[in-house]
N, C-alpha and C positions, 0 to 999 in steps of 0.2 A: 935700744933707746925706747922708750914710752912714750906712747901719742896717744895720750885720754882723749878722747871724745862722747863721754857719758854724762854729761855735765847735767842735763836733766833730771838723772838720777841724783846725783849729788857732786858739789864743786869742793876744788881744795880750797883750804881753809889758808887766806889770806895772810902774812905774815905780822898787819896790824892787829885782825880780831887776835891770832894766836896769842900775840903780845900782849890784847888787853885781858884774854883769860887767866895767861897765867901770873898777868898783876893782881887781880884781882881776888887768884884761889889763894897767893903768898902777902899779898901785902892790903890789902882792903878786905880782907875776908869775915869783917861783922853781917851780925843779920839787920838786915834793912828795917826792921822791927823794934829795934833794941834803943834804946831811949840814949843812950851813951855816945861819947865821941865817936867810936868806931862804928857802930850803927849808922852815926849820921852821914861819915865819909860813904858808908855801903847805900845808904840811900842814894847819896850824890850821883854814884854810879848810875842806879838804878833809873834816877828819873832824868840823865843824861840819856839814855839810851832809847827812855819811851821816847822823850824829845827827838831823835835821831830818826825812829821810825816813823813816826806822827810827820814829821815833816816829808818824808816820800811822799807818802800818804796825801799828804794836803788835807790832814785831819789835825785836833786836837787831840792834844797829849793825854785827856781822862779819857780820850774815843780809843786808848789802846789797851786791850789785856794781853800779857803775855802767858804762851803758853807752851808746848812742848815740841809744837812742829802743826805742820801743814796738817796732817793729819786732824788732829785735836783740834783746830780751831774749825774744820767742816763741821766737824760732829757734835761743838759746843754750838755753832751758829746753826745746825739743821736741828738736833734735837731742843736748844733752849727754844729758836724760835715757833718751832712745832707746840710744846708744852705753852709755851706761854702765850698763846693766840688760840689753845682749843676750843675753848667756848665761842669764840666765831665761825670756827669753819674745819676742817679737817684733809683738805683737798691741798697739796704738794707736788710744786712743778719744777721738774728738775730734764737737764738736757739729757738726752740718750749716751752722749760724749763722755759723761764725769768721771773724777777722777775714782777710783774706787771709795776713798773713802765719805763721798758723799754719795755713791750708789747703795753700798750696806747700809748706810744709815738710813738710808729710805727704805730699803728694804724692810729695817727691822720697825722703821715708822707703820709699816702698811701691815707690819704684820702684828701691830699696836692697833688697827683698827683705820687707822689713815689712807688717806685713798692717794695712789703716787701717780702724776701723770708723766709721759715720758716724751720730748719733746727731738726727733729725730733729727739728723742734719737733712740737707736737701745736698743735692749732687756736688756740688763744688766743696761740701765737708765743713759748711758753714750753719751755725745756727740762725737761723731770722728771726727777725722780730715777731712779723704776722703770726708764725705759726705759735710762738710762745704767748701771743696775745690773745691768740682763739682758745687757747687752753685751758687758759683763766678764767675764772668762773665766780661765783659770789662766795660760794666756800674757800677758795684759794688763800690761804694762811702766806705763801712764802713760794717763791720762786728762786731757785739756784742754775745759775750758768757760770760757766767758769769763764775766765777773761781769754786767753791761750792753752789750746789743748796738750798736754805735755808728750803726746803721741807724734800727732802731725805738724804741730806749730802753727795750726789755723789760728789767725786771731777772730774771736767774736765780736758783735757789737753790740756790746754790754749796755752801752750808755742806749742805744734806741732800743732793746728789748725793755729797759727798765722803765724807760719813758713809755714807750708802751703798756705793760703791766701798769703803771700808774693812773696811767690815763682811764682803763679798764678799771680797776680795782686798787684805788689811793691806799687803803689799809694796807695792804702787801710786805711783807719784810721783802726783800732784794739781796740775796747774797752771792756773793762772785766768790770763784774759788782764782784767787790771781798769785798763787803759788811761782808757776813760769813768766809772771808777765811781770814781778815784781823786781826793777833794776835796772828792765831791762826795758819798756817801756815808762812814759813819766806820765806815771798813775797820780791822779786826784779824782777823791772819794767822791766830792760833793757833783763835779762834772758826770761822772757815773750815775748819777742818782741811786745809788750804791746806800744801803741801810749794814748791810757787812761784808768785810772782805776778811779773805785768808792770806796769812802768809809766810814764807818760813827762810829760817837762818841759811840751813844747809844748800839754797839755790844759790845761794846769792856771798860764798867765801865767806863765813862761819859757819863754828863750828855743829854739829849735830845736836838734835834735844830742844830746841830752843824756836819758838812761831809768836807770831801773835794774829791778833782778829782785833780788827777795827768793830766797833758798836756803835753806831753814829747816837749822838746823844738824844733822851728819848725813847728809844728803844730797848725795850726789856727782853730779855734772856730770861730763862732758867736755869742757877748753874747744875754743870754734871755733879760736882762734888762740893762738900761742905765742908769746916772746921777750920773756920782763920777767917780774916779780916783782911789778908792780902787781896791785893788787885779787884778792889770793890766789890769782895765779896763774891766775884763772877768767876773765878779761877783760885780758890783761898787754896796756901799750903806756901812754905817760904819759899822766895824765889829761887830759881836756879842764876844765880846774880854771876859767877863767871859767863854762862853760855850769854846772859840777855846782853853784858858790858859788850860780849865777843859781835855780838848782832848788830849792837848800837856802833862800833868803830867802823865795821864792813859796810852798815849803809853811807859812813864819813864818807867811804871811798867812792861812793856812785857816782860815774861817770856818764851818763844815759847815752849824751847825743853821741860821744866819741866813740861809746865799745858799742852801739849799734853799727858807726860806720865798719868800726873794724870787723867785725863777727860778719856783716852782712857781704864784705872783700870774701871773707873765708867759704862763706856760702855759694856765692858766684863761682867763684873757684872751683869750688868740690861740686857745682853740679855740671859747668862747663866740662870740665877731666869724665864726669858719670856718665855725661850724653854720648861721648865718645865711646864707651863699652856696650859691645850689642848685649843686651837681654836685660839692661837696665830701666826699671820704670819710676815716676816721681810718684809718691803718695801727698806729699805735701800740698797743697794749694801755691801757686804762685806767686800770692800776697803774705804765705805765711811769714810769722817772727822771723826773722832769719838766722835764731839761735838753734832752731829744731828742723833738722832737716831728714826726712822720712820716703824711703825709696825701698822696693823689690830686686834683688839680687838675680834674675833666672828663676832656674828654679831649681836650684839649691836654697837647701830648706836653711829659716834663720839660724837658726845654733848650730846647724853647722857652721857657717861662714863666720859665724861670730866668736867659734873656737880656734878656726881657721886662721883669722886677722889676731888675734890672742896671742897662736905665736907666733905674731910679728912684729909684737909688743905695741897694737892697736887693739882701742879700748873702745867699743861702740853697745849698742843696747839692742835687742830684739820685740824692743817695747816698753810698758811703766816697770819699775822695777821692782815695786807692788806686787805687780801681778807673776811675778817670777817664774815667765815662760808657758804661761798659760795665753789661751787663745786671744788676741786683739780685740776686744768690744769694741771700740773704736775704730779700725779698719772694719768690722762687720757694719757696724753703723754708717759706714759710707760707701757701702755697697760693693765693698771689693771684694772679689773671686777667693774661694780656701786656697786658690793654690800661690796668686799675689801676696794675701795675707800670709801664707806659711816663710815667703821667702824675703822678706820684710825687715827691715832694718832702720836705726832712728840713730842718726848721728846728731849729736847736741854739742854745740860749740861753746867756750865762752873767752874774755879778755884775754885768756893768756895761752890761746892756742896760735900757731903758726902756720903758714904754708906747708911746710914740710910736715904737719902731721897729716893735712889733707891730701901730701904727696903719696905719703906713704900710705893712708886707708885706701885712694884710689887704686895704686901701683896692687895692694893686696886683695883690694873687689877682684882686678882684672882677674890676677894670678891665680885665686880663689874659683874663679868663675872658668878658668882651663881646665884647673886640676882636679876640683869638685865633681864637675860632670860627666866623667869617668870613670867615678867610684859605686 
C-alpha cells in the first residue's frame, strides 16, 4: 500500500483539475489569441482561471501573471524588481531561509554588482520583523521573505516585516515567496502589504508547469523574456491554457478552514506516536503550518531512513526537493548540529492523507530506528 507524505514536494493532481486539462487539450484547445470562436472559448478558459486564482489571493484578476511554477515567478518578481528600481538603489534583502530559487537569484544579482543582505532566523527558526527592518537601508530596492518555510513549516510574519520595511523605506517592492502557504492558509495580498507574491499549481492538486505571481497594480517589473503580447506583456509566449484551466479548477476546490482542521488531526497524531520513540527530535516550531512537519530520526543518517520507509511503501522527503539531497540551509540557518541536520526528515501532509499512513510512517521510524542502528 502507498502512504505519500511528500506533498511539499509536490501533490496529486486532483481528479477535477485532471478533468479540466484534458477538456481543454481535446475540446477547447484554441489559442487564446486567436480572434475566432475557438479562441474566444480558450480565452473564457483562460480568464476563468486568473479569476479563480485572483480571488485566493484577494487580488485583482490583471494583478495575476501566469507562469510556469513557483520557481519562475521568484526569479521574475527578484530579478524584474531588481532591474526596474536600479537607478534607486542596489541593496537586496532577502531571508537566510529561502527557497532556493530566490537564493540563486540573488546570488547571481550580487554577482550583477548588487549588494544582497541576508536576514537570519533567531532561535525559534522564525524571521522577525526588527531584524529585517534594521537591514533596510536607503538603497534597499526590494525585500523578499517567504510566507511558510517549505523545510520546517514555520510560518512568518509577513504582514509585520512588510509593515515594517514600509514604514523604514515606503519605496520598497515586498515579495513573499507563499508557494506552501498558498491553500492552505487564507492569503489576501492587500492585508500582507505584499507588492508580490508567488505561487504554484503543483502544491496545491494541479497539475505541473503551471505558477502565477501576483503584481500589485503599480508596480513595475522587468520581463525575463519578450516576443508576444500575452500576459501584459510581463510573461509574453502562448499560454499553457491546459495547465492554468488545471490551476484555476484546483483552486474551485479550496477548502482552507476544513483541510487545515484535518491536516492539523494528522499532525497531532504523527507527533503524539514520534514522541513516543526514544532518539526522536521536533525540528519544526510549534506554531508551524501543520502541513509540514520536520523531525531528526537518531542518528541514522536521512537517506537512509528514507529508503528504509520506501520499502514500506512510505513516501517522506529529506528536505526541498530542489535541493536533491544536498546539505539543509535551513536547518543550518537555525542552528541545528551536522549530525541533527544529517538525520532529518520532513513529513508534508495534505487533504487526502489518512491515519493509517501516519500509522504506518510511525510503525517504520520506530522499526527503522531498531534496525538501522546496527548496520
Amino acid at each position: 500500500m502507498e502512504h505519500y507524505l511528500d506533498n511539499s514536494a509536490t501533490t496529486v493532481t486532483s481528479r477535477a483539475a485532471a478533468e479540466k486539462a484534458v477538456e481543454v487539450m481535446t475540446r477547447v484547445y484554441g489559442n487564446p489569441s486567436s480572434l475566432h470562436e475557438m479562441g474566444r472559448q480558450a480565452e473564457h478558459e483562460l480568464r476563468f482561471a486568473r479569476a479563480s486564482v485572483a480571488s485566493r489571493l484577494g487580488a485583482s484578476e490583471e494583478e495575476i501573471t501566469f507562469v510556469s511554477g513557483g520557481t519562475e515567478a521568484n526569479n521574475l518578481a527578484l530579478f524584474g524588481a531588481a532591474y526596474a528600481r536600479v537607478r534607486s538603489g542596489k541593496n537586496i534583502v532577502i531571508s537566510a531561509l529561502e527557497h532556493s530559487s530566490v537564493l540563486e537569484a540573488a546570488e547571481r544579482l550580487k554577482n550583477e554588482g548588487f549588494s544582497v543582505t541576508s536576514v537570519a532566523p533567531r532561535s525559534d527558526g522564525i524571521i522577525h520583523p526588527d531584524d529585517v527592518a534594521q537591514a533596510v537601508n536607503a538603497q534597499t530596492t526590494l525585500v523578499s521573505v517567504m510566507t511558510v518555510n517549505n523545510e520546517s513549516g514555520a510560518i512568518m510574519p509577513v504582514a509585520e516585516i512588510f509593515d515594517r520595511v514600509k514604514e523604514k523605506n515606503s519605496s520598497v517592492i515586498c515579495h513573499t515567496d507563499a508557494v506552501q502557504a498558498f491553500g492552505k492558509l487564507p492569503l489576501r495580498v492587500r492585508a500582507l502589504n505584499a507588492d508580490c507574491v508567488s505561487v504554484s499549481a503543483h502544491k496545491v492538486h494541479a497539475p505541473k508547469g503551471c505558477g502565477a505571481v501576483f503584481v500589485r497594480k503599480g508596480v513595475r517589473l522587468i520581463p525575463r523574456q519578450y516576443g508576444g503580447e500575452q500576459e501584459k506583456k510581463l510573461r509574453p509566449g502562448t499560454e499553457a491554457l491546459p495547465l492554468i484551466a488545471a490551476f484555476g479548477a484546483a483552486c474551485e476546490e479550496f477548502d482552507t478552514e476544513n483541510n487545515y482542521q484535518t491536516v492539523k488531526a494528522l499532525n497531532d497524531h504523527a507527533k503524539k506516536r514520534l514522541s513516543q520513540i526514544e532518539g526522536i527530535a521536533f525540528n519544526s516550531p510549534a506554531d508551524a503550518l501543520p502541513y509540514v512537519l520536520n523531525f531528526s530520526a537518531g542518528r541514522v543518517r536521512s537517506e537512509t531512513m528514507l529508503h528504509f520507509l520506501e520499502e514500506r511503501g512510505v513516501y517522506v522527503s529529506s528536505g526541498s526537493a530542489c535541493a536533491k539531497g544536498k546539505p539543509s540551509h535551513v536547518l543550518s540557518a537555525m542552528g541545528l548540529s551536522r549530525e541533527r541536520a544529517d538525520s532529518a526528515l520532513r513529513v508534508s501532509f495534505s487533504k487526502f492523507n489518512t491515519k493509517e499512513d501516519i500509522d504506518a510512517l510511525c510503525d517504520g521510524i520506530e522499526l527503522g530506528l531498531k534496525v538501522l542502528r546496527h548496520r
